[in-house]
N, CA, C and O atoms as CSV, one atom per row, in Angstrom:
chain,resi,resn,atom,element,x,y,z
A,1,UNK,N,N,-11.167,8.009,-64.532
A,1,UNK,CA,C,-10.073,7.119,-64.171
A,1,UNK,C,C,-10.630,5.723,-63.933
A,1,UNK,O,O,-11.513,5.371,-63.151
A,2,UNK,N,N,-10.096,5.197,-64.567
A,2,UNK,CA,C,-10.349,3.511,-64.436
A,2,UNK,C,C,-9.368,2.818,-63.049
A,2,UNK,O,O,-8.156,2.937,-62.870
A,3,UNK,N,N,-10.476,2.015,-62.119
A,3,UNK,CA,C,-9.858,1.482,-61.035
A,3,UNK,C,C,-9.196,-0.110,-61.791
A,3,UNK,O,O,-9.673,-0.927,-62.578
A,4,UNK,N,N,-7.728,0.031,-60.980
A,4,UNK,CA,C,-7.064,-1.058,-61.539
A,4,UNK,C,C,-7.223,-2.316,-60.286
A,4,UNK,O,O,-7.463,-2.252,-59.080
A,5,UNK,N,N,-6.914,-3.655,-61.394
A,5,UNK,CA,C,-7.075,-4.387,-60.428
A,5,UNK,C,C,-6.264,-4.732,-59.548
A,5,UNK,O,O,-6.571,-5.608,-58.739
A,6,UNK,N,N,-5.155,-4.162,-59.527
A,6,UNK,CA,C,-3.784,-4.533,-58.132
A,6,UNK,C,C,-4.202,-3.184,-57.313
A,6,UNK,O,O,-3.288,-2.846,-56.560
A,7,UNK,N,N,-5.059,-2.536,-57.272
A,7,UNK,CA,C,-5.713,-1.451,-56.246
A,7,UNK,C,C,-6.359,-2.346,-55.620
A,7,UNK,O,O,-6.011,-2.853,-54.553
A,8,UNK,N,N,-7.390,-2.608,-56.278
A,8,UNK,CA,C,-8.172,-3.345,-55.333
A,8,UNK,C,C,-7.608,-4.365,-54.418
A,8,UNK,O,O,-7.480,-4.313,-53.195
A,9,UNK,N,N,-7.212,-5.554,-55.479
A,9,UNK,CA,C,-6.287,-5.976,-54.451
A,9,UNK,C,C,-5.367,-6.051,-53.205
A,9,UNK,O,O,-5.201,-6.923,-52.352
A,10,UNK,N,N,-4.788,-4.733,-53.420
A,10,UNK,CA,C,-4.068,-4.154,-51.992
A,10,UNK,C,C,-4.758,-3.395,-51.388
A,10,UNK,O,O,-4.281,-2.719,-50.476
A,11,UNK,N,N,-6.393,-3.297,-51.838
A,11,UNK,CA,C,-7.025,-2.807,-50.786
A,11,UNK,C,C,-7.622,-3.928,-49.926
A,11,UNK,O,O,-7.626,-3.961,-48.695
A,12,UNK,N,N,-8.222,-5.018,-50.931
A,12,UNK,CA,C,-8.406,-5.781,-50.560
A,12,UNK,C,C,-7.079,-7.287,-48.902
A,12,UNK,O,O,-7.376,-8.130,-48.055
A,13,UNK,N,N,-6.015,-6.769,-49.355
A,13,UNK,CA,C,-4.924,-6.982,-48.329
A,13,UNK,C,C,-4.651,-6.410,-47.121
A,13,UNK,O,O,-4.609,-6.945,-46.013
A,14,UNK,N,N,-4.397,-4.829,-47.557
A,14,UNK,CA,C,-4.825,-4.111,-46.011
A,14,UNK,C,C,-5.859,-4.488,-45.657
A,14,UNK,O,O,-5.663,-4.589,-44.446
A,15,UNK,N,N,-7.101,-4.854,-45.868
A,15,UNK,CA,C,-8.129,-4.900,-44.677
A,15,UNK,C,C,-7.833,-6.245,-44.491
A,15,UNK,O,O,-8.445,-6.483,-43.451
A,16,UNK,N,N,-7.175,-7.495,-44.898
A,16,UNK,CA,C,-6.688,-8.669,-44.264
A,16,UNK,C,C,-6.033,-8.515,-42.751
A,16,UNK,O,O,-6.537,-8.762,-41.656
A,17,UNK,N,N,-4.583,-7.963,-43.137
A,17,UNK,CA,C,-3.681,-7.265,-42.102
A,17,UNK,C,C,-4.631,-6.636,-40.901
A,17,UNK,O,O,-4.603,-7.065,-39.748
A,18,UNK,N,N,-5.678,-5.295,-41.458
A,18,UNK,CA,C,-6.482,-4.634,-40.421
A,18,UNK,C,C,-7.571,-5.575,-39.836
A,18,UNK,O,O,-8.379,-5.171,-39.000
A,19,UNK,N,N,-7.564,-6.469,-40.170
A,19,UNK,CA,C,-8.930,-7.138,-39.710
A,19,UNK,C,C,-8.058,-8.063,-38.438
A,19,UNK,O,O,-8.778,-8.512,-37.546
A,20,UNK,N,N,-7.041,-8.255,-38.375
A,20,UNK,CA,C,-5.915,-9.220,-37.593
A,20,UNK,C,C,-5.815,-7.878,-36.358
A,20,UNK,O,O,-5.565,-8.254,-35.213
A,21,UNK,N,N,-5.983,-6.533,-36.561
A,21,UNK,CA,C,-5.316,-5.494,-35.952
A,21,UNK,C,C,-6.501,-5.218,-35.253
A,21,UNK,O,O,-6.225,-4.450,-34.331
A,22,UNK,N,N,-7.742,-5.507,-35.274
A,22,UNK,CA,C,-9.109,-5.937,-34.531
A,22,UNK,C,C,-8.773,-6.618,-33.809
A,22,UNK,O,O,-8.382,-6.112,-32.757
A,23,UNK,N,N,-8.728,-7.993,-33.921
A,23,UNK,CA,C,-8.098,-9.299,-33.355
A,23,UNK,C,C,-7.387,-8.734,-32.382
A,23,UNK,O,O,-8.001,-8.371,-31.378
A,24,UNK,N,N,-6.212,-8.570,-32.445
A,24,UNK,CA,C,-5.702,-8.393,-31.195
A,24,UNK,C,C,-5.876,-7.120,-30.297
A,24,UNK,O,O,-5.129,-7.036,-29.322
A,25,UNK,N,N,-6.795,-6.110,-30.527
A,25,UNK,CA,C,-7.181,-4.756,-30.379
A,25,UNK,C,C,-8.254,-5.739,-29.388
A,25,UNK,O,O,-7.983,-5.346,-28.253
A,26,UNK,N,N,-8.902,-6.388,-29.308
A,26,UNK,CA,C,-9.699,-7.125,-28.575
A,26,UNK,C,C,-8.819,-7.785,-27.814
A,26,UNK,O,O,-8.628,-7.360,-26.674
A,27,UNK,N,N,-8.191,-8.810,-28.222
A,27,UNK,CA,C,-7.269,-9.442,-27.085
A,27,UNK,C,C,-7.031,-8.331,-26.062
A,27,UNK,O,O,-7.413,-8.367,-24.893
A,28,UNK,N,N,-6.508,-7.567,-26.512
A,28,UNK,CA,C,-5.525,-6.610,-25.480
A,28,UNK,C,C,-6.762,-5.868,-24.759
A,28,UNK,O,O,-6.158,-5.178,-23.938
A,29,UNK,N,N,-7.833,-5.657,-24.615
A,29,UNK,CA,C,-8.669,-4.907,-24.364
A,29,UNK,C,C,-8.563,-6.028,-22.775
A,29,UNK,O,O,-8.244,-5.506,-21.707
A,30,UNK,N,N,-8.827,-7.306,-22.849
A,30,UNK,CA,C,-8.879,-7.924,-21.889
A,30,UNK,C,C,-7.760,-7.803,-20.572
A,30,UNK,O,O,-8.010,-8.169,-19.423
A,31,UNK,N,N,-6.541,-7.229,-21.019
A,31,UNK,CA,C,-5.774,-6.910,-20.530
A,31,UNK,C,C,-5.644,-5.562,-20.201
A,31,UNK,O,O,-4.829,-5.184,-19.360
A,32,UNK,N,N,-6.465,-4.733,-20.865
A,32,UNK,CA,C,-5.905,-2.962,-20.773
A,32,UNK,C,C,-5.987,-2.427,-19.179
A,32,UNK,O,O,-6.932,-2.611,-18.413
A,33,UNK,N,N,-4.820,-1.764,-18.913
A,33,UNK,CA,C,-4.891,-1.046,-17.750
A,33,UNK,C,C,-4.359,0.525,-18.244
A,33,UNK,O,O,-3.523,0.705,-19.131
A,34,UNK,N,N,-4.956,1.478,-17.557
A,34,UNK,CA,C,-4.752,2.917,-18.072
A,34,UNK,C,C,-3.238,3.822,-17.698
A,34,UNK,O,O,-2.997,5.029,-17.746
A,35,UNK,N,N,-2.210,2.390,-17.236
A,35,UNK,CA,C,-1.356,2.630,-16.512
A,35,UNK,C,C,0.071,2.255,-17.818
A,35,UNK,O,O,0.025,1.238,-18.511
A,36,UNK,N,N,1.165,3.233,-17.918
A,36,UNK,CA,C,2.028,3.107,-18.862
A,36,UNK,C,C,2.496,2.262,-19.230
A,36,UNK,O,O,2.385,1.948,-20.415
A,37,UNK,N,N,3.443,1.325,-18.072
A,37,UNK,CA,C,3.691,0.025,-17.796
A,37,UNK,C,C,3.035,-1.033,-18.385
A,37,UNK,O,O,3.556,-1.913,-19.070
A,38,UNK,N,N,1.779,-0.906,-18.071
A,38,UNK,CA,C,0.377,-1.736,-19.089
A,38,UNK,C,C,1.067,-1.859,-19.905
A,38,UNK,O,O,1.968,-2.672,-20.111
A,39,UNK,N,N,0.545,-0.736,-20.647
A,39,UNK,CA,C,0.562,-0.301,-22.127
A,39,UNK,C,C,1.365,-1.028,-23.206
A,39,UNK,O,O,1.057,-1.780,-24.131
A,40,UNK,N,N,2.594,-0.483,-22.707
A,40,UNK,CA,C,3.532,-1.092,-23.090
A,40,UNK,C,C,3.956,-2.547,-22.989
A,40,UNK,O,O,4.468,-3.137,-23.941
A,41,UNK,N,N,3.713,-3.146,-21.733
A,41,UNK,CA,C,3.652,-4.908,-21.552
A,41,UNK,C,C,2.573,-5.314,-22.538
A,41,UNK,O,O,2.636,-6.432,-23.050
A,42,UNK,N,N,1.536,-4.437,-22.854
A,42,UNK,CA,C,0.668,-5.368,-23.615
A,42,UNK,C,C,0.858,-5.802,-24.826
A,42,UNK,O,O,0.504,-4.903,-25.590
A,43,UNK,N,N,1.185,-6.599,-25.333
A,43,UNK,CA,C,1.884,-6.967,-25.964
A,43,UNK,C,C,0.701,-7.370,-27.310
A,43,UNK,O,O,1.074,-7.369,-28.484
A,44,UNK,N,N,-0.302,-7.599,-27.026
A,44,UNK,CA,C,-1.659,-7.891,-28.365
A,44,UNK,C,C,-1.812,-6.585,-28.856
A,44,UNK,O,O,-1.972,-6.236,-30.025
A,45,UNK,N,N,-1.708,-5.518,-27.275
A,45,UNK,CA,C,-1.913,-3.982,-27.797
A,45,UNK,C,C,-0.973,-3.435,-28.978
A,45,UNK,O,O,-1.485,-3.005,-30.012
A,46,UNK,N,N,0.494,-3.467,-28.782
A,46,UNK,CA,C,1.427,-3.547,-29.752
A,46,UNK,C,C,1.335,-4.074,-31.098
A,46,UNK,O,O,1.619,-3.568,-32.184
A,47,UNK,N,N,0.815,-5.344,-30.736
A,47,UNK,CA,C,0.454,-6.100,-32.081
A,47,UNK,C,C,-0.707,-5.557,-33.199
A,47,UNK,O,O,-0.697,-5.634,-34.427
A,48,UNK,N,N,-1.422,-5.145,-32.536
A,48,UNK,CA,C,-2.540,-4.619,-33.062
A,48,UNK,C,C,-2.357,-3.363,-33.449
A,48,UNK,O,O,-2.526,-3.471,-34.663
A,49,UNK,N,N,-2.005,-1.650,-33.135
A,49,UNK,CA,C,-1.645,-0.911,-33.668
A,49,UNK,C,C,-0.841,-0.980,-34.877
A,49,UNK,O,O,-0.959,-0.280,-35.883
A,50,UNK,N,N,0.179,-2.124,-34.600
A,50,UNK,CA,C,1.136,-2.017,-35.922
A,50,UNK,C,C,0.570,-2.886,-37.101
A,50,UNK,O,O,1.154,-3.125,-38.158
A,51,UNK,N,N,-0.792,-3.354,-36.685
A,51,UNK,CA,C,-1.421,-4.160,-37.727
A,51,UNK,C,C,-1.957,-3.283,-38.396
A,51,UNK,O,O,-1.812,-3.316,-39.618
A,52,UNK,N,N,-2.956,-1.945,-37.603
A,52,UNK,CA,C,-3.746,-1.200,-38.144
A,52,UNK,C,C,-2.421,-0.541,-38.995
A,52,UNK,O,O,-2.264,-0.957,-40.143
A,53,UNK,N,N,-1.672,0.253,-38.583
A,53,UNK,CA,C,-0.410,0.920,-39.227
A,53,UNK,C,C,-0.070,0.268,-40.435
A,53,UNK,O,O,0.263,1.116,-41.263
A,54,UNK,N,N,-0.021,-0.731,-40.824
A,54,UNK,CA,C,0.711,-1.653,-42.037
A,54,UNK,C,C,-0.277,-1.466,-42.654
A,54,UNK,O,O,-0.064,-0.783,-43.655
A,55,UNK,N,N,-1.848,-1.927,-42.448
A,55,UNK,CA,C,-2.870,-2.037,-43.336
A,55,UNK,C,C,-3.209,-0.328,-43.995
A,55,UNK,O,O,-3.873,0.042,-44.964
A,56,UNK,N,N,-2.558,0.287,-43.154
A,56,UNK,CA,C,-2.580,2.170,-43.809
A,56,UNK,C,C,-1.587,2.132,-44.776
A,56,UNK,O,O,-1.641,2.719,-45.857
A,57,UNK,N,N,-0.496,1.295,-44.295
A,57,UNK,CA,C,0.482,1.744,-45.304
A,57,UNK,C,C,0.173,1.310,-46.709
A,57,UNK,O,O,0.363,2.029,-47.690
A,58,UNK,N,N,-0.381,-0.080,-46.756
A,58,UNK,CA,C,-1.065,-0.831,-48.177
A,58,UNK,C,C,-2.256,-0.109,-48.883
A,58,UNK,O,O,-2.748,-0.114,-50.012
A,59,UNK,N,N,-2.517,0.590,-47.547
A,59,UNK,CA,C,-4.102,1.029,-48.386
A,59,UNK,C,C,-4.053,2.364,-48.946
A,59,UNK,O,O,-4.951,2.739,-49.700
A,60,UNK,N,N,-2.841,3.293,-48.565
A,60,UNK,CA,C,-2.493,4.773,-49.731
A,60,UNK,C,C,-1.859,4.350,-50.658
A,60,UNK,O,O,-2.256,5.044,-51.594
A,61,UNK,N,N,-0.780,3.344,-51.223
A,61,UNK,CA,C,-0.881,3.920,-52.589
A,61,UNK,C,C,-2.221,3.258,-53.188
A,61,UNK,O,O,-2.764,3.909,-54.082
A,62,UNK,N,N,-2.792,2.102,-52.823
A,62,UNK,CA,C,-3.681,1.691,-53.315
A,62,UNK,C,C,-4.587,2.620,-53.915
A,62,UNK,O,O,-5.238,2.392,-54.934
A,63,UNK,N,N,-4.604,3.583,-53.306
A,63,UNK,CA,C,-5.773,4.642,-53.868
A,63,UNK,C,C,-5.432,5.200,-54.909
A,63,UNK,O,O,-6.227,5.822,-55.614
A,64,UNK,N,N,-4.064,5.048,-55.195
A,64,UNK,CA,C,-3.640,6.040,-56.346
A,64,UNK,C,C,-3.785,4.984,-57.905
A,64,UNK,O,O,-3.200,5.163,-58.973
A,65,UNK,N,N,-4.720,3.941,-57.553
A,65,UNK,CA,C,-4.730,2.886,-58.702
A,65,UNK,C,C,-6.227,3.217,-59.177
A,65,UNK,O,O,-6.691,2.636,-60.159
A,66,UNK,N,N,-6.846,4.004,-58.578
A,66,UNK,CA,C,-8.282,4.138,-59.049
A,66,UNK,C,C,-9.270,4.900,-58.264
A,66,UNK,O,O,-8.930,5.491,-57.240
A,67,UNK,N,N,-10.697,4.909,-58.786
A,67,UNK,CA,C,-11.636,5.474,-57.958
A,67,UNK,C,C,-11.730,5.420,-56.616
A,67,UNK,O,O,-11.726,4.238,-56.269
A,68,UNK,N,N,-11.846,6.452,-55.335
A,68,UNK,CA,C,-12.324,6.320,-54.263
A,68,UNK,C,C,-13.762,5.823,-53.860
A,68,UNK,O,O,-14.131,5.052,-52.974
A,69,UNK,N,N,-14.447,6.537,-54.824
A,69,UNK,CA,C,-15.867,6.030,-54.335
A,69,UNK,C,C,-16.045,3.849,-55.220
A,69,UNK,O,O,-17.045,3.149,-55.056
A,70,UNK,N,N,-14.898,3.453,-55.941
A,70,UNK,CA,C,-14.994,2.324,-55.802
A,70,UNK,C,C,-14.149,1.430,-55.117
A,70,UNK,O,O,-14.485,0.261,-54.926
A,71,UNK,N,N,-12.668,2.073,-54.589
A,71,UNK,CA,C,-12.361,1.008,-53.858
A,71,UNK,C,C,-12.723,1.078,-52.282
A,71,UNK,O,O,-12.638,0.006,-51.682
A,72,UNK,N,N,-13.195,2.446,-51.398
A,72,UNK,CA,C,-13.756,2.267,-50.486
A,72,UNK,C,C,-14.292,1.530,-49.912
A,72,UNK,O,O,-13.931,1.137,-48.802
A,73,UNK,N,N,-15.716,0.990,-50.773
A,73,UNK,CA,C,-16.575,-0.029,-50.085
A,73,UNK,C,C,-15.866,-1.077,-50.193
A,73,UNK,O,O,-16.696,-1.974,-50.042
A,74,UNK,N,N,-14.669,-1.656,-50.388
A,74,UNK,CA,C,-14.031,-2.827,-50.351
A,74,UNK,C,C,-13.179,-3.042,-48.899
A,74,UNK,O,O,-12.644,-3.967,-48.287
A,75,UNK,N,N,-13.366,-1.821,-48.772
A,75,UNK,CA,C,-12.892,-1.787,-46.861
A,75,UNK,C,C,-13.995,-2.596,-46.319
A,75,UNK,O,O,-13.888,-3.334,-45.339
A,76,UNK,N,N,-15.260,-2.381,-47.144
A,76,UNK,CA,C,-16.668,-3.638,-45.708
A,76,UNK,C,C,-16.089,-4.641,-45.879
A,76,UNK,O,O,-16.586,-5.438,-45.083
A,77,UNK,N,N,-15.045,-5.297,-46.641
A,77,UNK,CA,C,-14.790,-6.874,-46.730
A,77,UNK,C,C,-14.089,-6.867,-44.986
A,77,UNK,O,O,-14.127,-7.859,-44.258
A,78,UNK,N,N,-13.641,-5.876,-44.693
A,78,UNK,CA,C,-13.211,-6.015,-43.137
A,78,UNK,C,C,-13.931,-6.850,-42.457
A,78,UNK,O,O,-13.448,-7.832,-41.894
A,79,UNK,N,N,-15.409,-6.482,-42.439
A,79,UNK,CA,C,-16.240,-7.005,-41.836
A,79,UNK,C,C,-16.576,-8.982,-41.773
A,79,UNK,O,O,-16.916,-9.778,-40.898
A,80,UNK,N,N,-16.294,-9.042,-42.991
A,80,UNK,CA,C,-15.911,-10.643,-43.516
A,80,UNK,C,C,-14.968,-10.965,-42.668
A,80,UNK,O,O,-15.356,-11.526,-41.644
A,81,UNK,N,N,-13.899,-10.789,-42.779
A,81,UNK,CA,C,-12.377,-10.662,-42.325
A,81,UNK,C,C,-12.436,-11.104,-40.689
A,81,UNK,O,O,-11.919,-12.026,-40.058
A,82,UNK,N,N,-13.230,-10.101,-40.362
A,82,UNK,CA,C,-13.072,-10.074,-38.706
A,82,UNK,C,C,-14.170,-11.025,-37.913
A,82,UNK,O,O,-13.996,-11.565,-36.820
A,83,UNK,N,N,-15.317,-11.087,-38.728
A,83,UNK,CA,C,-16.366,-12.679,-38.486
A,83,UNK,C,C,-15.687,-13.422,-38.602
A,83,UNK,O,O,-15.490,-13.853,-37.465
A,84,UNK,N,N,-15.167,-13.896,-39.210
A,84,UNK,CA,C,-14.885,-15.124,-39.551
A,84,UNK,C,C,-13.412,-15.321,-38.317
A,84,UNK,O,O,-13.290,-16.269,-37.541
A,85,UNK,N,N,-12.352,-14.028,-38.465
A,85,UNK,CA,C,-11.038,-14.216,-37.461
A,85,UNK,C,C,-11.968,-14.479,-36.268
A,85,UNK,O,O,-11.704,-15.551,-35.724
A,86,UNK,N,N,-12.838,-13.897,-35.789
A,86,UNK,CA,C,-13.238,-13.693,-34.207
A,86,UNK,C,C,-13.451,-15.432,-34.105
A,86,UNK,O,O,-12.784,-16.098,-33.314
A,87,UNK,N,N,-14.268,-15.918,-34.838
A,87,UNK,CA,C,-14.779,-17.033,-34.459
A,87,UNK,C,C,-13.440,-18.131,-34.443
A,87,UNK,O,O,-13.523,-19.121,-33.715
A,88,UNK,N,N,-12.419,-17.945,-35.137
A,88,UNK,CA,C,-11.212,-18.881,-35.130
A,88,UNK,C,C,-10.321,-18.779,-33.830
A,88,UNK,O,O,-9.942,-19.631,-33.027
A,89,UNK,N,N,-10.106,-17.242,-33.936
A,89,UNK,CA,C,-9.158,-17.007,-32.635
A,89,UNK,C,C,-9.992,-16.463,-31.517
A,89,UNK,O,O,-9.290,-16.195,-30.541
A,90,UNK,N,N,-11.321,-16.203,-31.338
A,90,UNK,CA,C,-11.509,-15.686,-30.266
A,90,UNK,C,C,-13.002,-16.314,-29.733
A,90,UNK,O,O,-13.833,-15.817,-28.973
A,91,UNK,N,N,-12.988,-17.613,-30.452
A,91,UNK,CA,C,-13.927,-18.550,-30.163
A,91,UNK,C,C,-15.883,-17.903,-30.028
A,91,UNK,O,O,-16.772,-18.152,-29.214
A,92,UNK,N,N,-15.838,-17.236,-30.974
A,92,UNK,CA,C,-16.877,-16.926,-30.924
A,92,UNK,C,C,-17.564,-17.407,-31.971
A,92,UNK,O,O,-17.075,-17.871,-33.001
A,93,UNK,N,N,-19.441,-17.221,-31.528
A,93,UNK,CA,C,-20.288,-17.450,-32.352
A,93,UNK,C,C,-20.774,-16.976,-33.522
A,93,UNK,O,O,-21.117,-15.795,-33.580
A,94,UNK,N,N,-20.870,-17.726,-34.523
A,94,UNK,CA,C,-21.461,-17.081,-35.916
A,94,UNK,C,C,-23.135,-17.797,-35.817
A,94,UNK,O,O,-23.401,-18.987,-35.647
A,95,UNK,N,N,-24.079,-16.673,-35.980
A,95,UNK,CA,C,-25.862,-17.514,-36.568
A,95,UNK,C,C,-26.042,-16.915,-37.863
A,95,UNK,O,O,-25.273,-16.253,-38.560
A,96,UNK,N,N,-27.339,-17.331,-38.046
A,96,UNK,CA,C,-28.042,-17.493,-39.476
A,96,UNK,C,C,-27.840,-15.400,-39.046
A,96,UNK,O,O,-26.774,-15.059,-39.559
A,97,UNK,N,N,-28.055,-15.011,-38.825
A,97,UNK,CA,C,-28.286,-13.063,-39.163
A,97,UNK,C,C,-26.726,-12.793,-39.631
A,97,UNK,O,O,-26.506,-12.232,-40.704
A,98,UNK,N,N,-25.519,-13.280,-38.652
A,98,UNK,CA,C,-24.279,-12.966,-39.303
A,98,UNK,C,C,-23.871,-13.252,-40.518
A,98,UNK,O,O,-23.090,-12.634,-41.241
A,99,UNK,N,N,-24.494,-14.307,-40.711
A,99,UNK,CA,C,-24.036,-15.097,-42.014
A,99,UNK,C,C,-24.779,-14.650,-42.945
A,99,UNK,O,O,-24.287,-14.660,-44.073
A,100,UNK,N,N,-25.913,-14.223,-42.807
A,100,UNK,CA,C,-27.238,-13.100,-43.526
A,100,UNK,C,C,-26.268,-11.628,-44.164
A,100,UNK,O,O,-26.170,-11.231,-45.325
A,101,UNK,N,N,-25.688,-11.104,-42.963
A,101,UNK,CA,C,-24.883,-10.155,-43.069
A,101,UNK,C,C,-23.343,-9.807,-43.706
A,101,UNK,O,O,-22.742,-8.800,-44.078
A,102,UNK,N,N,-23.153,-10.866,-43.631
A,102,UNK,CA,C,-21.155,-11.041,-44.888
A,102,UNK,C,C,-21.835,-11.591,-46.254
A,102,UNK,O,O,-21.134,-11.679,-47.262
A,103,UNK,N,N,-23.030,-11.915,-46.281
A,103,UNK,CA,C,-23.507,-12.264,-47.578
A,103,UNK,C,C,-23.875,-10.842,-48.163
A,103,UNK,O,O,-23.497,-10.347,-49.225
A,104,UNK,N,N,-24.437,-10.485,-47.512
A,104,UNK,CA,C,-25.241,-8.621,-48.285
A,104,UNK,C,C,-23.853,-7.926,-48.333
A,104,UNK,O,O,-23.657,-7.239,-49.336
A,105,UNK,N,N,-22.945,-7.986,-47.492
A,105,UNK,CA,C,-21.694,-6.950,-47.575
A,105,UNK,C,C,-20.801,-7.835,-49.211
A,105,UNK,O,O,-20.402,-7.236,-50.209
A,106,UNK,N,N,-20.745,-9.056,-48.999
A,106,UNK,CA,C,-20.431,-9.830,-50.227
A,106,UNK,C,C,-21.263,-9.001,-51.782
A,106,UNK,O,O,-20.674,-8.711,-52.824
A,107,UNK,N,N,-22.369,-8.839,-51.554
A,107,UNK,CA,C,-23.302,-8.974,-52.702
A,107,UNK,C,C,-23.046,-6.878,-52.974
A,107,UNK,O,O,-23.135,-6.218,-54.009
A,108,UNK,N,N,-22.750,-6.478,-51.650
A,108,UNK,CA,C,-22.741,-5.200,-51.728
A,108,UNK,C,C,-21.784,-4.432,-52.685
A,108,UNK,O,O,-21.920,-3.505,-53.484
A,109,UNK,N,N,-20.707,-5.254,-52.241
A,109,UNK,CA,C,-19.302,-5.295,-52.733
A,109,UNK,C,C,-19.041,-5.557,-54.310
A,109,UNK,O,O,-18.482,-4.758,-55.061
A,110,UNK,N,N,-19.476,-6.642,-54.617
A,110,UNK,CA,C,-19.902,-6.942,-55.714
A,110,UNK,C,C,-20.403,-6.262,-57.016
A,110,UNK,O,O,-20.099,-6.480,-58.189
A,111,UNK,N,N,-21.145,-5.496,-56.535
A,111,UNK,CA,C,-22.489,-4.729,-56.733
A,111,UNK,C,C,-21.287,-3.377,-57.587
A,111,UNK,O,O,-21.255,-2.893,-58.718
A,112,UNK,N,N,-20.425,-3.178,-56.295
A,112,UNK,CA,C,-19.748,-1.822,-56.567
A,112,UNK,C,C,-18.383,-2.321,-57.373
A,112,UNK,O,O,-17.667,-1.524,-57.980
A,113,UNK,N,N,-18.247,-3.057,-57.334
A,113,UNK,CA,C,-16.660,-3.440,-58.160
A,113,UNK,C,C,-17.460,-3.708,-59.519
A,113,UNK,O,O,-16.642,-4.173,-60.313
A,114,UNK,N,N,-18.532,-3.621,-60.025
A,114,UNK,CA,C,-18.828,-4.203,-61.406
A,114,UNK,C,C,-19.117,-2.806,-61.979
A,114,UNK,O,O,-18.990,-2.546,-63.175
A,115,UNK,N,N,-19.493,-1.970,-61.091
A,115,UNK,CA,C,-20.030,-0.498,-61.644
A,115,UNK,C,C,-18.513,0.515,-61.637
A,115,UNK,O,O,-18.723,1.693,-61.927
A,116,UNK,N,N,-17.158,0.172,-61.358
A,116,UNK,CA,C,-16.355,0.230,-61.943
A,116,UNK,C,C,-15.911,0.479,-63.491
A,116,UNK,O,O,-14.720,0.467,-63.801
């Protein structure tokens, strides 16, 4: 079976969406209390489950466009995704090893979408 390229693509989208569903999975962490009331007021917490949830929903049929063992590793682009969100919305630091590291997941990625 030949992987198509609107698979990838919407695999490549859910982990956009899921990488946002990090994002606020952190926000809300700052807030978490083990108490129902919490839960429910938390409102990043909310945000974030239904991020992860959407990015599931994009990412099954996606699978039905091609190989598993090639669009899988296109889930590490998460990792891109969420460096780069953390440092916008959650004011954090990027150095020379992170940036070392979305390059090899880049090159990794790469690597596997050509052997397609």
């Amino acid at each position: 079976m030949k992987t198509e390229l609107w698979a990838i693509g919407l695999v490549l989208f859910a982990n956009i969406i899921g990488s946002f569903g990090a994002i606020f999975l952190k926000k809300a962490s700052g807030k978490l209390s083990f108490k129902i009331k919490s839960i429910i007021k938390n409102k990043y917490l909310i945000y974030g489950v239904i991020m992860y949830g959407l990015s599931t929903i994009f990412f099954i049929p996606a699978l039905k466009g091609g190989e598993l063992s090639v669009l899988y590793p296109f889930v590490a682009t998460v990792y891109i995704w969420v460096s780069l969100l953390s440092v916008k919305m959650l004011n954090e630091k990027m150095n020379k090893f992170k940036w070392l590291g979305i390059l090899l997941v880049i090159i990794g990625v790469v690597f596997i979408g050509l052997g397609s």
